[in-house]
C-alpha positions as CSV (number, residue, x, y, z in Angstrom):
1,X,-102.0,7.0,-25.7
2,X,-99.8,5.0,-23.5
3,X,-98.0,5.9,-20.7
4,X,-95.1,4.1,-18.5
5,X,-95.2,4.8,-15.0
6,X,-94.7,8.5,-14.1
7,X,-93.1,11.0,-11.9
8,X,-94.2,14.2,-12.3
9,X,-91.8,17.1,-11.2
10,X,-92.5,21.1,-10.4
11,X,-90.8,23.7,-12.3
12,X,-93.0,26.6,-11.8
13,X,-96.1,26.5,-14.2
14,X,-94.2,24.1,-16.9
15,X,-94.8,20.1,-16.3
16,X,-91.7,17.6,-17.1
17,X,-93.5,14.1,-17.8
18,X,-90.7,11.7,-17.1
19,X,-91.1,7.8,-17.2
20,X,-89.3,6.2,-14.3
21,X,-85.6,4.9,-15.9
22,X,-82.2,6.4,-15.4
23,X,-81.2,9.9,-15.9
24,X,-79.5,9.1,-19.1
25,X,-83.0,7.3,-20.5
26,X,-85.1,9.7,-19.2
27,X,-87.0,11.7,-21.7
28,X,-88.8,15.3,-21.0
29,X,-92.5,16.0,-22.2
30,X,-94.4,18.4,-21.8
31,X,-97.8,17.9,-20.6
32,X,-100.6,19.9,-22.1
33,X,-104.6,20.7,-21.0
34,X,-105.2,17.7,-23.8
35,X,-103.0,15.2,-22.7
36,X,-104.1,15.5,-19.7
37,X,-107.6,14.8,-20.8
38,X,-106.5,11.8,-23.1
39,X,-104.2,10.3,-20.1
40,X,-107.4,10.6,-17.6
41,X,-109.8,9.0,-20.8
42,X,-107.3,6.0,-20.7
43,X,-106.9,5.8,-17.0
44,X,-109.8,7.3,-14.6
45,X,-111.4,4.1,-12.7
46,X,-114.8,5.2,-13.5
47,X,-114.5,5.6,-17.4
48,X,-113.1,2.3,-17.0
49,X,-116.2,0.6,-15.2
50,X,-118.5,2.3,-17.5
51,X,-116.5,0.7,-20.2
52,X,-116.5,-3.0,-18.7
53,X,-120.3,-2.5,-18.2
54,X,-121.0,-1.7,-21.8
55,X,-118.6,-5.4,-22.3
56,X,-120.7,-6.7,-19.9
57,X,-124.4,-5.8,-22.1
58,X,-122.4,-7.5,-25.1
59,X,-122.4,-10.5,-23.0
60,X,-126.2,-10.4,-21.7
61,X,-127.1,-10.0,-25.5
62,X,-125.4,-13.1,-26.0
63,X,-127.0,-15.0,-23.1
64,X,-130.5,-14.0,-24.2
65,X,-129.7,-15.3,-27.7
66,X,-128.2,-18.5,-26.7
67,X,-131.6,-19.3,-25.5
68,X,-132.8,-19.4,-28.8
69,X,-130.1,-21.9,-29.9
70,X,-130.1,-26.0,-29.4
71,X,-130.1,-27.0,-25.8
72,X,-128.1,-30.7,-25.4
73,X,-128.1,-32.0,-22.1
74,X,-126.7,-35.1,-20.6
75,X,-127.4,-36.9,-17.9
76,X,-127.0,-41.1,-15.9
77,X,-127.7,-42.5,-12.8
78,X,-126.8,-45.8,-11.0
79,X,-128.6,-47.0,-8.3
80,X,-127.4,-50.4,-6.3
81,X,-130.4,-52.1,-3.9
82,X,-129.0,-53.6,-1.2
83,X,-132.7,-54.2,-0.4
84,X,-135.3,-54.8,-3.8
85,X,-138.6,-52.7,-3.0
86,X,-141.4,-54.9,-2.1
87,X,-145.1,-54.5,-3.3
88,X,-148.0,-56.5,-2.1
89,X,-149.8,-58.3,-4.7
90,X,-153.6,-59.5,-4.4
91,X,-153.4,-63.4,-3.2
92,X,-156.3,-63.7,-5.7
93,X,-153.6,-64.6,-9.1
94,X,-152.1,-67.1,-6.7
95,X,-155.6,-68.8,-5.5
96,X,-155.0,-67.7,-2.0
97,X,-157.9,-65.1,-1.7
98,X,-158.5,-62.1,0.7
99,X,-154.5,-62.6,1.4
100,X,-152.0,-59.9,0.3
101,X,-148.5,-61.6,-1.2
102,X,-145.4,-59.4,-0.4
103,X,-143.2,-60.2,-3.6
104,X,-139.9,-58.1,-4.6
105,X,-139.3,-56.7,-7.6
106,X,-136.3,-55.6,-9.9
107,X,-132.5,-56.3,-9.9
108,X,-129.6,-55.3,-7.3
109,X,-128.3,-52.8,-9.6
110,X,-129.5,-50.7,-12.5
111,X,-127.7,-47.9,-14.4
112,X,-129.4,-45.5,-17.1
113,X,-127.7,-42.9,-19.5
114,X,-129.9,-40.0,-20.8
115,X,-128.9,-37.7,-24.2
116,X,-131.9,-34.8,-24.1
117,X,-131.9,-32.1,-27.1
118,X,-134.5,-29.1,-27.1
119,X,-134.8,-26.6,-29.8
120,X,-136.9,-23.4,-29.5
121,X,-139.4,-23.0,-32.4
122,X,-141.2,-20.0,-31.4
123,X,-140.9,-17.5,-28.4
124,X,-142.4,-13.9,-28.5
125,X,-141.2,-13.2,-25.1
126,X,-137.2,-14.1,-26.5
127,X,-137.8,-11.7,-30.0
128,X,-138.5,-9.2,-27.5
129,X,-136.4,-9.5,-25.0
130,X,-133.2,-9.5,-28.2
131,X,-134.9,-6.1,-29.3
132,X,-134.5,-5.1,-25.1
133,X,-131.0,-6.1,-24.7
134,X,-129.6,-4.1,-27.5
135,X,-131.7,-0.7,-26.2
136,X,-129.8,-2.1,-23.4
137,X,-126.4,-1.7,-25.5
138,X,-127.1,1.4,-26.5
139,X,-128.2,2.5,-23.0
140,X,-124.8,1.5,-21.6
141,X,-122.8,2.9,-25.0
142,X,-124.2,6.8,-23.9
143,X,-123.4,6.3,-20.1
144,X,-119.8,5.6,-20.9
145,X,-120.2,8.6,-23.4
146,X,-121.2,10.4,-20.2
147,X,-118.9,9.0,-18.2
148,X,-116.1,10.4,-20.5
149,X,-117.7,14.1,-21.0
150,X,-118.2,14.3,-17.1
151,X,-114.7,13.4,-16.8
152,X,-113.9,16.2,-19.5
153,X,-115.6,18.8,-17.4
154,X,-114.3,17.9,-13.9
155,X,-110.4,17.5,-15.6
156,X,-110.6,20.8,-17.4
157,X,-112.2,22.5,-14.5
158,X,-109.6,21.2,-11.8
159,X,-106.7,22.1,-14.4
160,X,-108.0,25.7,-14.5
161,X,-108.6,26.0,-10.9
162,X,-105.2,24.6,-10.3
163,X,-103.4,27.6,-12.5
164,X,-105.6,30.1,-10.7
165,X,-104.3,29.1,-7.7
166,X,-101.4,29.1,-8.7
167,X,-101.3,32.5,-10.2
168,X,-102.3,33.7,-6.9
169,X,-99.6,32.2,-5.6
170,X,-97.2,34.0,-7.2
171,X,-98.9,37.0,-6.5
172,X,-98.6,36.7,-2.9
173,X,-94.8,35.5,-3.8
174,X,-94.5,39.0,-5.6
175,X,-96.0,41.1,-3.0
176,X,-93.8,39.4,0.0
177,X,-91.1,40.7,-2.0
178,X,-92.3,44.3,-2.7
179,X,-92.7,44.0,1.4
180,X,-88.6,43.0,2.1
181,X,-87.9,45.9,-0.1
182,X,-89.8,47.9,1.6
183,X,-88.8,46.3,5.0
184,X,-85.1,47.4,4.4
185,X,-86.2,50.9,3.2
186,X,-88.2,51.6,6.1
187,X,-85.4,49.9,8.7
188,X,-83.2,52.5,7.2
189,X,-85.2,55.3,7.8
190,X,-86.2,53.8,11.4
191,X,-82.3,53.8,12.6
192,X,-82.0,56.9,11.0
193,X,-85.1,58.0,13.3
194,X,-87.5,59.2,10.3
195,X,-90.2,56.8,11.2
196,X,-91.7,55.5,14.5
197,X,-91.6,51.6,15.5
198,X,-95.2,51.1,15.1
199,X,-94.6,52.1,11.1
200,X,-92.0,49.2,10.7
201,X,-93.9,46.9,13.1
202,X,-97.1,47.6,10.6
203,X,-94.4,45.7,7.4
204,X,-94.0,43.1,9.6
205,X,-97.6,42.2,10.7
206,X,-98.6,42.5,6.9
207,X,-95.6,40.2,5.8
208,X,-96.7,38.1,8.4
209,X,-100.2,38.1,7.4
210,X,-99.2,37.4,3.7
211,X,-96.9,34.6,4.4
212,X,-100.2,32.9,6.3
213,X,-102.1,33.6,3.1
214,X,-99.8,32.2,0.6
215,X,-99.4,29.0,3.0
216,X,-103.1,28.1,2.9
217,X,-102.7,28.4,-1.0
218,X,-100.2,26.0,-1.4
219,X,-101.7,23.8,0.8
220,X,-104.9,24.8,-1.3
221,X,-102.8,24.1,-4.6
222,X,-101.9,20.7,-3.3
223,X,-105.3,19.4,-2.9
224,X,-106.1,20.8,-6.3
225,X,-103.6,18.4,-7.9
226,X,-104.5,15.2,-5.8
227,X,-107.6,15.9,-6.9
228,X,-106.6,16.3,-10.5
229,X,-104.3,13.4,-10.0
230,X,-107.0,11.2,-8.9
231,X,-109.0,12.2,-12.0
232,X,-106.4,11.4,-14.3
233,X,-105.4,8.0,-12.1
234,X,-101.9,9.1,-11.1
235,X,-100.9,7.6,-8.0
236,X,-101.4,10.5,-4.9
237,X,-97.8,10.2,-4.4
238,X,-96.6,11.8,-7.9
239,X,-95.9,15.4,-8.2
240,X,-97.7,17.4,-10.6
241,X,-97.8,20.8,-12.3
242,X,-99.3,22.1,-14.7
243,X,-98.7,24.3,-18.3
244,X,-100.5,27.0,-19.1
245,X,-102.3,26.4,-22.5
246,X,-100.5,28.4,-25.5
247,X,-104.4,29.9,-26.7
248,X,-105.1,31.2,-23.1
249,X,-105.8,34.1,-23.8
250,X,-107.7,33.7,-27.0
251,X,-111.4,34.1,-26.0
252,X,-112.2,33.8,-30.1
253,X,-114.3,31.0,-29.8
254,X,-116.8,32.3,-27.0
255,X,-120.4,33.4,-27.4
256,X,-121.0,33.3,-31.0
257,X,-119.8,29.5,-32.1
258,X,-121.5,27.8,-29.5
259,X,-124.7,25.6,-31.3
260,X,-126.9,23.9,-28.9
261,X,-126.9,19.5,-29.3
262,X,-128.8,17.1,-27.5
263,X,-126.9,17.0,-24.3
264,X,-125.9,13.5,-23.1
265,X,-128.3,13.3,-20.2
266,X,-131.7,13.5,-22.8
267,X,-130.5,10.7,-24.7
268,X,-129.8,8.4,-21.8
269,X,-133.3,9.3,-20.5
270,X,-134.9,8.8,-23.7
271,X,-132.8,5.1,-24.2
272,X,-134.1,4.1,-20.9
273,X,-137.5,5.2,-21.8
274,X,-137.3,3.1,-25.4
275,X,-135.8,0.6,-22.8
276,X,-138.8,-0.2,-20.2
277,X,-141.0,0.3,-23.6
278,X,-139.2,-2.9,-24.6
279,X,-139.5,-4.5,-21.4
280,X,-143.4,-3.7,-21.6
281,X,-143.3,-5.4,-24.6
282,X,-140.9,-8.4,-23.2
283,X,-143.7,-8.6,-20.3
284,X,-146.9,-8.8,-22.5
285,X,-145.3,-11.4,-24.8
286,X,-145.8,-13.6,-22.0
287,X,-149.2,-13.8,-23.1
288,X,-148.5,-15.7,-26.2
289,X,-147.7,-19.4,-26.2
290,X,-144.4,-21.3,-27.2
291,X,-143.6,-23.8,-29.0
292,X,-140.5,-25.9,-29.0
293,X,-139.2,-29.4,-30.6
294,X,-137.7,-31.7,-28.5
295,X,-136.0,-35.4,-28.4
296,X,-134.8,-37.7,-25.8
297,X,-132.5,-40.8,-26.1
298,X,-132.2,-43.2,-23.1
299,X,-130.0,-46.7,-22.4
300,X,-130.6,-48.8,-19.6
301,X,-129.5,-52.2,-17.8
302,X,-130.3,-53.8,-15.1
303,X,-128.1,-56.6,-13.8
304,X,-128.2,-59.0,-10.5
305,X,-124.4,-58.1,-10.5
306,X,-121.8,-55.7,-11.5
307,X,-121.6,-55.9,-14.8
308,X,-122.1,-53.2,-16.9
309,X,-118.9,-53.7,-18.9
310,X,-120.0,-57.2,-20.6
311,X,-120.5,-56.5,-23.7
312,X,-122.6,-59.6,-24.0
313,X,-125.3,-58.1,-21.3
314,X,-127.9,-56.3,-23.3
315,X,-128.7,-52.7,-22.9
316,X,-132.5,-51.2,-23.5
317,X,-133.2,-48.5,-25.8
318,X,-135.8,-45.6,-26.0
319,X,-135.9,-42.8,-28.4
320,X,-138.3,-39.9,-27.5
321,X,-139.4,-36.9,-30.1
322,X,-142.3,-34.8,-30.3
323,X,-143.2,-31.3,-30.2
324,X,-144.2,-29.4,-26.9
325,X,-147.0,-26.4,-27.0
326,X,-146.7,-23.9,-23.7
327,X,-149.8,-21.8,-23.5
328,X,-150.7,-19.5,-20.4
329,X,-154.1,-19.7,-18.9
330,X,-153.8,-17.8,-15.9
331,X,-151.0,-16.4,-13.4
332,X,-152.9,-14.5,-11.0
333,X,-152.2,-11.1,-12.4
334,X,-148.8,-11.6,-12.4
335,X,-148.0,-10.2,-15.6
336,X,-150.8,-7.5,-15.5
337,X,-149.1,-6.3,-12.4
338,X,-145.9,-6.0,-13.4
339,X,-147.4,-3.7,-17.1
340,X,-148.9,-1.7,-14.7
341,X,-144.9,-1.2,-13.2
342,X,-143.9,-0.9,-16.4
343,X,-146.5,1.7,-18.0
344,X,-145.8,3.9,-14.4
345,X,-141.8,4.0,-14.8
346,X,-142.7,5.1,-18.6
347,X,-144.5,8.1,-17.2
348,X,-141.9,8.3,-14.3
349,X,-139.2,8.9,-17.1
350,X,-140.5,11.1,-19.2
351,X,-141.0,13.6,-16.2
352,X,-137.7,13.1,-16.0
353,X,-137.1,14.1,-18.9
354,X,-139.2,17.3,-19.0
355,X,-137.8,18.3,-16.2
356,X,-133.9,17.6,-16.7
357,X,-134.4,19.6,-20.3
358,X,-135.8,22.5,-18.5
359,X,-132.9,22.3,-16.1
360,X,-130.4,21.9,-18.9
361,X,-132.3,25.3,-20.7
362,X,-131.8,27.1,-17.6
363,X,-128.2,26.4,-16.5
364,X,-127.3,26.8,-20.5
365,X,-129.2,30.7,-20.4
366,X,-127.0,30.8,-16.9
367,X,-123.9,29.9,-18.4
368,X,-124.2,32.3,-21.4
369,X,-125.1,35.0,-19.3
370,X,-122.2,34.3,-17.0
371,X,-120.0,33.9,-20.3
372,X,-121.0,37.7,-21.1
373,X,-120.4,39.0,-17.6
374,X,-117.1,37.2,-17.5
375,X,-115.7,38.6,-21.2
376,X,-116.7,41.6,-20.0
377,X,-114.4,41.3,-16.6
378,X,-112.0,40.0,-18.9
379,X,-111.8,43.3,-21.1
380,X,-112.1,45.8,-18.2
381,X,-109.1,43.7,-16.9
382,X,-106.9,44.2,-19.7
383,X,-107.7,47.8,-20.3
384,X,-106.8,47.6,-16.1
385,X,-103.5,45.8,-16.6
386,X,-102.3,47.9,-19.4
387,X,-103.2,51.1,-17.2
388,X,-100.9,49.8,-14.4
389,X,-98.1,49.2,-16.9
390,X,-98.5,52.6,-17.9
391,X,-98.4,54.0,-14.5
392,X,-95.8,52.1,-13.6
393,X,-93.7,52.9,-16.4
394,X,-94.1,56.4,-15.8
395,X,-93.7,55.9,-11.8
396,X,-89.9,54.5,-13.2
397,X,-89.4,57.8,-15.2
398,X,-90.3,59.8,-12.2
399,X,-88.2,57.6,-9.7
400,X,-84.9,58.0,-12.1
401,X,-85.8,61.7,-11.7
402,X,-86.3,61.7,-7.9
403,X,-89.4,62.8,-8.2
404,X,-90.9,60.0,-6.1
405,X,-89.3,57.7,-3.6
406,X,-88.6,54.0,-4.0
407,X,-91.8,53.0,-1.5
408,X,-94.3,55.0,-4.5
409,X,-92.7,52.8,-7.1
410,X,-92.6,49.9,-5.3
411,X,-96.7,50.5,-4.7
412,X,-96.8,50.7,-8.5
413,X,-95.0,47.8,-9.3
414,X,-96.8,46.1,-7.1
415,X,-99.7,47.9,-8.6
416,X,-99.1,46.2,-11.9
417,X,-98.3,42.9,-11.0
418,X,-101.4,42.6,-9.0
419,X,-103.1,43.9,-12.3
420,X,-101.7,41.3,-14.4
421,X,-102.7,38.4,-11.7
422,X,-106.3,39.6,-11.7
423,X,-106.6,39.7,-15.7
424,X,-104.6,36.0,-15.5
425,X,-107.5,35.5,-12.9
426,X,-110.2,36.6,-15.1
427,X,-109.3,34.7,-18.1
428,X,-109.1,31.8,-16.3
429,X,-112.6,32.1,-14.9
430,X,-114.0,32.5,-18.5
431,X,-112.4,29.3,-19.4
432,X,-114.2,27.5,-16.2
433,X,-117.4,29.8,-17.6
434,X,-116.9,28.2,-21.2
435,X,-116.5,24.7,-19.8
436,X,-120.2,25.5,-17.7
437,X,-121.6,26.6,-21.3
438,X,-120.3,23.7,-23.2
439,X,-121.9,21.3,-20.7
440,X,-124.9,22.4,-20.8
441,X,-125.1,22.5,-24.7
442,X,-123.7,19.0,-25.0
443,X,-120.8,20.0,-26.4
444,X,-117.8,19.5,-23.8
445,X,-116.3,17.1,-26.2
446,X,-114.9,20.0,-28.4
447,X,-112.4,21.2,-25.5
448,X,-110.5,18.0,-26.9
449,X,-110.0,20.0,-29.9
450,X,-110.3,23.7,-28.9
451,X,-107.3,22.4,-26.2
C-alpha cells in the first residue's frame, strides 16, 4: 500500500486520512486497525533494516561464490635507474686473482606487463561455507519475519491502549458534565438557602479534581499516539486518531480457535543453531587441501632509453601454467581452537532454546488463563451495563413522575454511562489479552485478517 504524505486530523474516535493537496483534491479515508498495520509494515525503520539485512545476506552469498569463479588479475611496473646496481664479481674470470671487480649490470629503464588467471578446482572449506551463507539467508528471512510480527504486537497493542484511553476520556468528559448540572442545581438550592456552602464547595473540589484527571489523560492519550505514530513512521508532528474496529465487540474467535505453531523465536534459534553447525563444518574443512589451476603471462623490455613505443624494439615473453596443491600440516591449534568455540556456542544455543520454549509454554498458559479471566470481566460487564440502562430507564420514569429529584437521575445517568465505559474498557483489555495469546502461539500474523 502506498501512501502520499499525510495529515492526520481528530474527529472524536473516527480518523480522516488526508494526503497533503488542496481542499478541493483532498480525499477522506478512513483509517482502520489493518491499515494501520499495513502502513507501519511498509514504513517502520526497523522492519526496514531487517529487510536491507536479509538484501545484504543475498550479497554475502554472492561474494562467497565469486570465490569459486576465475580470478584475472593485471598488473605492470616501470622502473628507471638513474644509478645501474653494482655487483662485485671474482677478479679470477678476468686473471686478476684475490681482487673483487665492481661491474654494473642492466639497463636505465625496464618496464614489465603481467596478465595472471587462477581458477579454483577444489575447496571443502568454500562448499561449506555456500551451504553456511544460505542458513545465513534463512536466518535473516525469519528475523525480518520477527521483525514484522513484533511490529504487529506493539501496533495493535498501542492502537487498543490508545481507544482505552480514550474511552476514559470521554468518561471523565461525561461526568464533568453530570457535575455542571448538578452545579446549577445545587447553586439554586444554595441561594434559596436549602444547602450549606460547604455542599456546593464539595461540586466544585470534585469538578476540579476531574478536570486534573481528564488533563493527565489527554496528555496520556497524546504520548500514546506519538508512540503509535513512531511505530507506523508518521512524522511526530501529524495528528492522529483512531477508529474503533467494526467486530469490537465480537469476542467469537477467543479461546477455542486458537492452535498452537512454532513461534518465531524457536525457529530463529534453531536456524542459528543449523548455522554455527555449518560454520563447524566451514572450520574443519580447513583440514582438507585445495587445489587450484593457474597461468601467468608476462612482457618485458628493457631499454638504455625511452622507448617503449618502437615497435622495432623487441619485447620478452613468458607464459606460466601449472597446477598448485595447498595442504595444511600444522597451525598451532588454530582450527582445533576455534571447533572447540564452535561445539560450545552449539550447546550454548540449544539451552537457549530449552529455555525460551519453556518461557513461551508459560506466558502462552498465562495468556489463556488471562483470556478466561478477561471474557469473564467482559460478560459480568455487559450483564453490568444493561443493569444500569435498566435503572436508569426506570430512574427517567420515576423523575417524569416526581418521584425522585434531578440529582438521583443524574447519579443514574451517570451510573450508566460509567457502566458502558467500563464494558468498552473490558473489551478492550481482552483484545490486548488476545494479542498476549497470539504471541505466544506464533500466531500474531492472523490479527491481519481477524482486523
Amino acid at each position: 500500500m502506498t501512501i502520499k504524505p499525510v495529515r492526520l486530523f481528530i474527529f472524536g474516535f473516527g480518523l480522516m486520512l488526508m494526503p497533503i493537496a488542496t481542499s478541493a483534491q483532498a480525499a477522506n479515508e478512513s483509517l482502520s486497525l489493518q491499515q494501520a498495520l499495513q502502513f507501519a509494515l511498509e514504513h517502520n525503520a526497523e522492519v526496514r533494516q531487517a529487510a536491507y539485512d536479509q538484501e545484504i545476506s543475498e550479497y554475502q552469498i554472492k561474494e562467497i561464490r565469486s570465490s569459486g569463479l576465475p580470478q584475472i588479475e593485471a598488473e605492470g611496473q616501470f622502473q628507471g635507474f638513474p644509478n645501474l646496481p653494482t655487483q662485485l664479481l671474482p677478479g679470477e674470470i678476468v686473471g686478476m686473482p684475490g681482487t673483487q671487480i665492481p661491474v654494473q649490470f642492466g639497463t636505465t629503464y625496464n618496464t614489465s606487463g603481467t596478465i595472471k588467471a587462477s581458477q579454483l578446482l577444489y575447496s571443502q572449506e568454500l562448499f561449506s561455507g555456500l551451504k553456511a551463507a544460505k542458513d545465513s539467508r534463512e536466518l535473516y528471512t525469519l528475523l525480518k519475519i520477527k521483525s514484522e510480527e513484533d511490529l504487529i504486537y506493539q501496533v495493535a497493542s498501542a492502537y487498543y491502549q490508545s481507544l482505552e484511553i480514550e474511552a476514559q476520556i470521554r468518561s471523565l468528559d461525561s461526568n464533568l458534565l453530570t457535575l455542571d448540572k448538578m452545579s446549577k442545581v445545587m447553586l439554586a438550592r444554595y441561594q434559596n438557602e436549602m444547602i450549606t456552602a460547604n455542599e456546593l464547595d464539595r461540586i466544585t473540589v470534585q469538578k476540579t479534581n476531574l478536570a486534573t484527571q481528564l488533563q493527565s489523560l489527554k496528555a496520556a492519550r497524546d504520548q500514546q499516539l506519538n508512540y503509535l505514530k513512531l511505530l507506523m513512521g508518521l512524522p511526530i508532528t501529524a495528528e492522529l486518531s483512531l477508529e474503533e474496529p467494526l467486530d469490537l465487540e465480537d469476542l467469537s474467535l477467543s479461546l477455542a480457535n486458537y492452535e498452537s505453531q512454532s513461534p518465531i523465536e524457536l525457529k530463529i534459534l534453531e536456524k542459528q543453531k543449523t548455522l554455527n553447525l555449518r560454520n563447524l563444518e566451514v572450520t574443519r574443512a580447513g583440514y582438507y587441501p585445495t587445489l587450484a589451476l593457474f597461468g601467468q603471462q608476462s612482457w618485458q623490455a628493457q631499454r638504455n632509453e625511452f622507448n617503449f613505443f618502437d615497435g622495432n624494439q623487441p619485447w620478452f615473453q613468458q607464459t606460466v601454467i601449472g597446477v598448485q596443491l595447498q595442504v595444511p600440516i600444522f597451525d598451532g591449534g588454530s582450527k582445533h581452537h576455534k571447533i572447540q568455540q564452535n561445539q560450545l556456542q552449539i550447546d550454548k544455543l540449544q539451552l537457549q532454546k530449552d529455555y525460551a520454549s519453556s518461557q513461551l509454554d508459560l506466558q502462552t498458559e498465562n495468556a489463556r488463563k488471562q483470556l478466561q479471566y478477561s471474557f469473564a470481566s467482559v460478560s459480568a460487564q455487559a450483564d453490568n451495563k444493561e443493569l444500569a440502562r435498566k435503572v436508569y430507564e426506570q430512574s427517567q420514569q420515576m423523575y417524569q413522575e416526581e418521584v425522585i429529584g434531578l440529582t438521583e437521575l443524574l447519579d443514574a445517568e451517570q451510573a450508566f454511562r460509567s457502566a458502558q465505559t467500563n464494558y468498552y474498557n473490558e473489551v478492550l483489555k481482552f483484545k490486548r489479552s488476545e494479542l498476549d495469546l497470539l504471541k505466544s502461539l506464533g500466531r500474531i500474523q492472523q490479527i491481519l485478517q481477524n482486523t
